[in-house]
C-alpha positions as CSV (number, residue, x, y, z in Angstrom):
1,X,26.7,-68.3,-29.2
2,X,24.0,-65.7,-29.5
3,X,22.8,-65.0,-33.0
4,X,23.4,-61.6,-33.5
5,X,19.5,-60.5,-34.6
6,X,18.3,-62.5,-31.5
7,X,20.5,-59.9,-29.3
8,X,19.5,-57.4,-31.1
9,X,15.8,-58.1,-30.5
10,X,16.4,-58.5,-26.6
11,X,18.2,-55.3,-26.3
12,X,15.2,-53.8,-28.2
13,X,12.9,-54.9,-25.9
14,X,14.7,-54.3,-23.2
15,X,14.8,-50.3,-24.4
16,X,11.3,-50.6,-24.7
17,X,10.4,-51.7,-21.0
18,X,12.7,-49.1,-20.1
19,X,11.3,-46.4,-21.7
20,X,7.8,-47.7,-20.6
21,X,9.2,-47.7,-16.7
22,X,10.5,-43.9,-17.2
23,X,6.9,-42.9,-18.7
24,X,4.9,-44.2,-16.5
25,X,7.2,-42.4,-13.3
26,X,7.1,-39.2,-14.9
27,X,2.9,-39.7,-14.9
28,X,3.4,-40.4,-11.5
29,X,6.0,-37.5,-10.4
30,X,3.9,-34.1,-9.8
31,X,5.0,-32.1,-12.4
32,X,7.2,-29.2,-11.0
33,X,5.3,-25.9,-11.1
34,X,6.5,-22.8,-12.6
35,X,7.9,-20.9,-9.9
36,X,5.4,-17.8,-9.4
37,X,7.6,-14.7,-8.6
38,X,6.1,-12.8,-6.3
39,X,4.6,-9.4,-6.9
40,X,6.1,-6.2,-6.1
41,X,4.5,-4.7,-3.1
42,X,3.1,-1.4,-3.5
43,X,5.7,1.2,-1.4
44,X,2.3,3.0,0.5
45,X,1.9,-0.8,1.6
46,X,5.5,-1.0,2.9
47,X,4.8,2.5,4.4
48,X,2.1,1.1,6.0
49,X,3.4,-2.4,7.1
50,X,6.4,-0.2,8.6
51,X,4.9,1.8,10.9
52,X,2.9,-0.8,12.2
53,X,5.8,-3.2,13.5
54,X,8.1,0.3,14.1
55,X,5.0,1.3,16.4
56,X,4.4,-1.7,17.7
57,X,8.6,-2.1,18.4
58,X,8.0,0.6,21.1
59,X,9.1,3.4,18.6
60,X,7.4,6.3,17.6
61,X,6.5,7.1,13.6
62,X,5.7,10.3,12.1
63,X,5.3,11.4,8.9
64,X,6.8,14.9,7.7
65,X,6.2,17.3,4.8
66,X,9.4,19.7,4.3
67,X,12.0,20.3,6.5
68,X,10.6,23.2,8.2
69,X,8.3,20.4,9.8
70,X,11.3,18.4,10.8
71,X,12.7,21.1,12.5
72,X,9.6,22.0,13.9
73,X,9.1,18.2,15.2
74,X,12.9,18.2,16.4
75,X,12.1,21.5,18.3
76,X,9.6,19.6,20.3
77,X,12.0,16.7,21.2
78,X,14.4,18.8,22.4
79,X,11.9,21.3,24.3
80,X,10.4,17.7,25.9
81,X,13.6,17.0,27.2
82,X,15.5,19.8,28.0
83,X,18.1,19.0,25.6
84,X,21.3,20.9,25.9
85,X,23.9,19.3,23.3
86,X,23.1,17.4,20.3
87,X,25.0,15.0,18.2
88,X,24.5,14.3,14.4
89,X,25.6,12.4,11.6
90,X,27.1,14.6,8.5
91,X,24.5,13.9,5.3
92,X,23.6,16.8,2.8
93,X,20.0,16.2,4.4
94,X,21.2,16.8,7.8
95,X,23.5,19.5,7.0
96,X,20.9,21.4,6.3
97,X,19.0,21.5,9.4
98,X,21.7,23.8,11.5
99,X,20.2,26.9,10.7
100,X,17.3,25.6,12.3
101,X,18.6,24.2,15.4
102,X,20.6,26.9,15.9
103,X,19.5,28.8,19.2
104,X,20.9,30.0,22.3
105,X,22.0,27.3,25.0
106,X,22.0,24.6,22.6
107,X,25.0,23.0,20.8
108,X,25.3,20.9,18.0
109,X,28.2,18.8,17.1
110,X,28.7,16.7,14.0
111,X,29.9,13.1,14.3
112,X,33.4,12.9,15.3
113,X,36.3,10.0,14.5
114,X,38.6,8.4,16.6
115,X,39.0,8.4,20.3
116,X,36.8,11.7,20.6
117,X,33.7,10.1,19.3
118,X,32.8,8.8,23.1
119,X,33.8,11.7,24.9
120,X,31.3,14.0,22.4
121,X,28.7,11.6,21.8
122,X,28.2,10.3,25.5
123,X,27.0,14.2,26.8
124,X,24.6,14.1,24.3
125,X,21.1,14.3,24.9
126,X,20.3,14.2,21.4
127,X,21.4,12.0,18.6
128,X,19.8,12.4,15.1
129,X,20.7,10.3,12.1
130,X,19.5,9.5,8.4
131,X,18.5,6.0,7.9
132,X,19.9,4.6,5.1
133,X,16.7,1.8,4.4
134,X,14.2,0.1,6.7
135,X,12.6,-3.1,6.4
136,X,9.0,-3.3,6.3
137,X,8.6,-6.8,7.4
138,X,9.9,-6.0,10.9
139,X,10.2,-2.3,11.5
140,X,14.0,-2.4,11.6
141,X,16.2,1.0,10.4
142,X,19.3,-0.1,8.8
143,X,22.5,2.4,9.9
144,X,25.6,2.1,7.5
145,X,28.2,3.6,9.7
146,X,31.7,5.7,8.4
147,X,32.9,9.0,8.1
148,X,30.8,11.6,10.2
149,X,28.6,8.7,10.5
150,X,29.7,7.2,13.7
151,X,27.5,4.5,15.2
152,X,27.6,5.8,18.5
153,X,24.8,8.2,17.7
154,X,22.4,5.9,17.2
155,X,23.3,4.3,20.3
156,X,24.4,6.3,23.2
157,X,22.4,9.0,23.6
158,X,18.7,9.1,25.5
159,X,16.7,10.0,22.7
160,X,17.3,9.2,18.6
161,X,15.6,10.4,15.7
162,X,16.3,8.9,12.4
163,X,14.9,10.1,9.3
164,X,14.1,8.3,6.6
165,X,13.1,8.5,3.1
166,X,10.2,6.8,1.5
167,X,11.8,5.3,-0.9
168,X,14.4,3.8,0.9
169,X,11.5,1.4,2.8
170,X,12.6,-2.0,1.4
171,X,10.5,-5.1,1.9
172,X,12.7,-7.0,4.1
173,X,16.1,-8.4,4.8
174,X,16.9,-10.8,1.1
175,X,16.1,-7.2,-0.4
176,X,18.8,-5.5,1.7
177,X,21.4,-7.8,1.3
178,X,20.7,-7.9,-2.6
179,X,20.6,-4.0,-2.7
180,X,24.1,-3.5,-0.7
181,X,26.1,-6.6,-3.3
182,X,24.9,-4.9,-6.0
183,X,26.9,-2.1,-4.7
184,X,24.5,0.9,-4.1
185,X,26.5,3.7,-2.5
186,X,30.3,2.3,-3.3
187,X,29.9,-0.7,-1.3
188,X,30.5,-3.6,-3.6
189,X,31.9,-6.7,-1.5
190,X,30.2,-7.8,1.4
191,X,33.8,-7.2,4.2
192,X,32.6,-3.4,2.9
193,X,29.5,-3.4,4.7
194,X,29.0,-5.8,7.4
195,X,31.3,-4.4,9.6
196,X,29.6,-1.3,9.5
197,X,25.7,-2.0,9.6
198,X,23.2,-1.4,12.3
199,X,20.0,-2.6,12.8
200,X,17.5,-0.9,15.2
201,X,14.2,-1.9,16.0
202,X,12.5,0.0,18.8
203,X,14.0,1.7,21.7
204,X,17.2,0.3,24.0
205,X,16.5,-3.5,25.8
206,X,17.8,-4.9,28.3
207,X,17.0,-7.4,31.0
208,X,18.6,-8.5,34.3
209,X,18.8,-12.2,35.8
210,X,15.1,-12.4,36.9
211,X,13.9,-11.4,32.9
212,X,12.9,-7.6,34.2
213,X,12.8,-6.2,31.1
214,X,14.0,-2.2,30.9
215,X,14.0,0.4,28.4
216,X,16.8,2.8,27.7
217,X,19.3,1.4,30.2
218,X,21.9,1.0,27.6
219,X,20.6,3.2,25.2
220,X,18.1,4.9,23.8
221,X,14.8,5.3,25.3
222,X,13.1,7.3,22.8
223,X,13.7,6.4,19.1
224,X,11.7,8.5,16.8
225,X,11.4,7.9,12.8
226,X,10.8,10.7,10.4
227,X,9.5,9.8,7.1
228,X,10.6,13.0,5.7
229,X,8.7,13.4,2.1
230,X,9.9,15.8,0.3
231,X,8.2,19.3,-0.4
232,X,8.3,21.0,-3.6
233,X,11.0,23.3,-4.4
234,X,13.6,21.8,-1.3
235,X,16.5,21.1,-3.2
């Protein structure tokens, strides 16, 4: 039988070789870094990084000071194409551009719901929308569809112009997702918002079975973005 000091002086030692085998692993592990969060990115650098994929998406990017310049710029669409009817999504920014699209053979219908929303949007020649954000990273407008904000405009007619904020530009798509759970604009769980997102980047797609790519089959052609900077005074 083991004499109780002599077990006591093999479990000691055994502690000690122990410990010694744990030190010397730790020496040998890399020691984890501290992770280095990374840096906010300046918003005239999103600006910047955005237009450059937008542009090089196939849309077109144009800054504008005031809203007499948007509906100076939106004049020019429509005179370019002839449009004759014009579809828009209801926003306080939007609302206030009727006045200035108001002219004589020209007709301008908000939004609808329901089963009317195809009929109206599909004669269209002209869809114009606010973006909710963009992402920098890959020149994609994000679209939260609902009430008076039907979808369909951003996707039936020829042309779409979209404007956009500056402030809205987020970096990319973790920044998005973090900025709608958080619940900016009401939209708290995740069911809330995904059923009603859209991404555009660049005009319409498409390709048939030999990989002939096209343009503005299946939608629009044209997609314009207005960054819309505020002028002061516009309220």
């Amino acid at each position: 039988m083991m004499k109780t000091g002599s077990r006591e002086r093999i479990l000691q030692t055994i502690r000690q070789i122990l410990d010694g085998e744990r030190e010397a692993a730790s020496e040998e592990r890399p020691r984890p870094q501290p992770v280095q969060k990374e840096p906010s990115r300046p918003q005239e650098a999103l600006l910047a990084s955005l237009e450059r994929e937008w542009t090089l998406a196939g849309g077109k990017f144009v800054t504008v000071q005031g809203l007499d310049a948007v509906g100076e710029y939106l004049g020019q669409v429509i005179k370019r194409h002839q449009v004759e009817q014009i579809v828009r999504w209801s926003t306080p920014l939007l609302d206030r551009l009727d006045a200035m699209l108001n002219s004589p053979g020209l007709s301008v219908s908000i939004s609808p719901a329901g089963k009317g929303e195809v009929e109206t949007v599909e004669k269209a020649g002209l869809g114009i929308t606010e973006a909710d954000y963009a992402l920098a990273d890959s020149g994609t407008l994000v679209l939260l569809s609902g009430r008076g904000r039907g979808r369909l405009v951003s996707l039936l007619p020829p042309v779409h112009v979209a404007l956009l904020r500056p402030e809205k530009v987020l970096p990319g798509l973790d920044d998005l997702f973090r900025r709608l759970q958080e619940g900016e604009g009401g939209r708290r769980a995740p069911a809330d918002w995904m059923s009603c997102i859209t991404f555009i980047t660049g005009p319409s797609r498409s390709a048939d079975i030999e990989l002939s790519l096209s343009v503005g089959v299946h939608g629009p052609g044209e997609v314009h973005l207005l960054l819309w900077r505020e002028e002061k005074g516009e309220e």
